[in-house]
N, C-alpha and C positions, 0 to 999 in steps of 0.2 A: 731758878724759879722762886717764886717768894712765897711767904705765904699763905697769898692769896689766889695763888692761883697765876698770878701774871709775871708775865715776863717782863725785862725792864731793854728794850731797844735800841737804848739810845737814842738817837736824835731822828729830827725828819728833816730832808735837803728838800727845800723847793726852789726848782731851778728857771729861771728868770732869763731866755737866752737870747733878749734885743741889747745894742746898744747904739748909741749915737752913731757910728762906724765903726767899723769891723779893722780893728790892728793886725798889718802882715806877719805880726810874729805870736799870734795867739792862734792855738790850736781846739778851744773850748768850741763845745756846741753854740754858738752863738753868729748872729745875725746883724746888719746893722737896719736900724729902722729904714723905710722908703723917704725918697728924699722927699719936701715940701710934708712931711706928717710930723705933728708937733714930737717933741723927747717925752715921749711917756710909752708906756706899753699898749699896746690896745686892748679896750674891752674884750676883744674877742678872745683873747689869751686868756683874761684873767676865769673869763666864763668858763671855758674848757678846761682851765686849773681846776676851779673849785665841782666841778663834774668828774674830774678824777678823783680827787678830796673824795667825794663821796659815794665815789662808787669803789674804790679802795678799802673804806673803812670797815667794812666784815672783815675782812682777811687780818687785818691789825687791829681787832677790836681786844684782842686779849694784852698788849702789850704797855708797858705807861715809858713815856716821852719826857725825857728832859733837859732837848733841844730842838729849836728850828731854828734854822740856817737859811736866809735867803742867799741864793750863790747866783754865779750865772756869765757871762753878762753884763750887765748893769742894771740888777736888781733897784736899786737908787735911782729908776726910773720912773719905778710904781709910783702912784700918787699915795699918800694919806687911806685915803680912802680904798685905793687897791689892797692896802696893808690888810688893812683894818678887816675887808669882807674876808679875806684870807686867813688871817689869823680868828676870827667868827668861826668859820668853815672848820677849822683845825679843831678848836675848841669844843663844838658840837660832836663832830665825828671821831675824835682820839682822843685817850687818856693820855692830855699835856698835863705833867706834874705842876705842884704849886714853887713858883719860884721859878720857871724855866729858864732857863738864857735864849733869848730870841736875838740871834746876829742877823746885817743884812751887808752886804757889800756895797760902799759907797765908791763912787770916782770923784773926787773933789770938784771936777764939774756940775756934778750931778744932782747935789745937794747944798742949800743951805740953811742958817740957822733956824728958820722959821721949820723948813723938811723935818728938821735932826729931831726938834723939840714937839712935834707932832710926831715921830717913829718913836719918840721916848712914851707919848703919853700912848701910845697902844701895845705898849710891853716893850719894845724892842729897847733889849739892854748893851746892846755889844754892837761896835760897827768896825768894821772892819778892811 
């Protein structure tokens, strides 16, 4: 405990579990999107994330964070934009340290330069 009072957590996993297709040798929580729907996650997902987000946050209001990890899946799915309200959500509801490392799992499918350089401008430092 420090000495403020809070505990230091470590990181938070947000787990992201669509992908293009589902690989026979992968044993992850994970799904593959329905056919004919574009490669991105669906709103309805992200909506229900960030309703977790926030109904989590008393329970871990005493702790400070610093890391999020998008796993999953193929987190490298989310749009920009998906990131972005997520990583909002985080920042409102949890103590995220200054400097955090924000990883997100990419597929080289899944992303390119324009993706990478929009995940860059919303914190995300680490891709992996």
């Amino acid at each position: 405990m420090s000495e403020c009072g809070q505990v230091s957590a470590g990181g938070i996993y947000v787990h992201i579990p669509f992908c293009e297709s589902k690989c026979g040798y992968c044993a992850f929580n994970s799904r593959p999107l329905p056919e004919g729907v574009p490669a991105r996650v669906p709103a309805e997902y992200v909506s229900a994330l960030l309703l977790d987000i926030e109904r989590e946050a008393a329970r871990w209001r005493p702790n400070r964070f610093g890391s999020v990890y998008f796993g999953g899946g193929t987190p490298s799915l989310l749009s920009p934009r998906q990131v972005e309200s997520i990583m909002k959500s985080l920042s409102r509801h949890y103590r995220i340290e200054e400097g955090v490392e924000v990883t997100i799992e990419c597929n080289p499918g899944s992303i390119d330069s324009d993706r990478a350089l929009a995940y860059r401008d919303l914190g995300v430092n680490r891709i992996s």
